[in-house]
Phi, psi and omega in degrees: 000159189251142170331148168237150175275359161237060198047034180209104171304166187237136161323152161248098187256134158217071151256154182238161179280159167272152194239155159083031177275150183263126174289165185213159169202109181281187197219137191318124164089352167318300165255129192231159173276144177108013170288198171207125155247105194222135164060058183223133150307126203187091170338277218217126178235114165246102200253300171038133163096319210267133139278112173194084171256180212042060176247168223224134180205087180256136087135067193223170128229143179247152190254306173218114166282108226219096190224029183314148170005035142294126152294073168244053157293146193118326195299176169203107201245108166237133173019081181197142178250127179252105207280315183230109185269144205201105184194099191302280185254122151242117182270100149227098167276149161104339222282160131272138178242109178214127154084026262207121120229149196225151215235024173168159161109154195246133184253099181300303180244155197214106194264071162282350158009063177108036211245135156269127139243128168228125177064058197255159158219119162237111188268129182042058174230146166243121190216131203268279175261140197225111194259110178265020179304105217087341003124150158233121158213142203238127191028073208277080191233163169225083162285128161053050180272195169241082189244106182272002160186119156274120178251096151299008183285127194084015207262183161227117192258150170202126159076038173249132189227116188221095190260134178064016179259123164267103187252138188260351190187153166202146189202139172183184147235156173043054169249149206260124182246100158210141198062045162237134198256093163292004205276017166241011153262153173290114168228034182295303217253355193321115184274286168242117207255031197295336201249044201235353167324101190094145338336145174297169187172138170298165171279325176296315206253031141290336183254332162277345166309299192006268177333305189279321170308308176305319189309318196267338152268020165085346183317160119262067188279133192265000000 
């Protein structure tokens, strides 16, 4: 994304799809933990289930991701495209992100916690509680996603943006802000903006805040 020019930086993203991959199609017990997966295509990675943390996942692309209540703390995902992540609970606390995109799929609860993401993309995904706490993330976007709720507290965002994203709720204490840009977000249904303090924010959507802002500075209006 290019830079803006009215002091509010835009993330900086360059993932690419990866090329010249070898296919592969594991098989149950295929992957164990603390493997490394690198420069492989790969239809359907089905982890579900699985206690398997430190595994290394570089230079893929997975087609459909299966990660429901796998113990993947720990992970590590570099410059790799994930087309669909498909996970009621994803446990990866603990996690590194560099260089990631992932382009469908519904996440319920999403256990990011103490987590890198640097040079993330999440495109069309819907995710329901999304625990960043502690979390660092740096040139950061949530394009045309669904998030009914962020917990940012202790988290530090630089460079994050979320064009075409509807977010219902953000919460945190001591979260750290600069350059994240809400002015291409949906925020019409919005309930709570506690952990978004200092994000950029449009003049229309000041005049639909109004109300919740004032409510959250103790204001009352008559």
């Amino acid at each position: 994304m290019a830079r803006r020019t009215d002091g509010t930086d835009a993330p900086r993203t360059t993932v690419s799809s990866p090329s010249d991959l070898e296919p592969w199609t594991p098989g149950p017990g295929d992957v164990l933990s603390g493997d490394r997966i690198e420069g492989k295509r790969i239809a359907v990675l089905d982890l579900a289930g699985e206690r398997l943390p430190d595994v290394e996942l570089e230079e893929s692309v997975v087609e459909t991701l299966r990660a429901g209540d796998a113990d993947l703390r720990g992970l590590r995902v570099r410059d790799t495209v994930v087309e669909e992540l498909d996970a009621p609970v994803l446990r990866v606390s603990s996690s590194t992100w560099r260089d990631v995109r992932v382009t469908g799929g519904r996440v319920g609860s999403a256990e990011l916690y103490d987590s890198g993401l640097n040079g993330v993309e999440f495109v069309g995904m819907k995710l329901g509680f999304v625990n960043l706490r502690g979390a660092s993330l740096t040139d950061v976007v949530f394009r045309d996603c669904v998030v009914d709720e962020l917990d940012l507290a202790d988290a530090k965002l630089l460079r994050v943006a979320f064009p075409g994203t509807r977010i219902r709720a953000v919460e945190g204490t001591n979260t750290r802000i600069e350059h994240v840009d809400l002015r291409e977000a949906d925020l019409d249904r919005v309930e709570r903006l506690e952990g978004l303090r200092g994000a950029t924010i449009g003049t229309d959507q000041l005049y639909t805040l109004a109300p919740l802002l004032a409510a959250q500075a103790g204001y009352r209006v008559d």
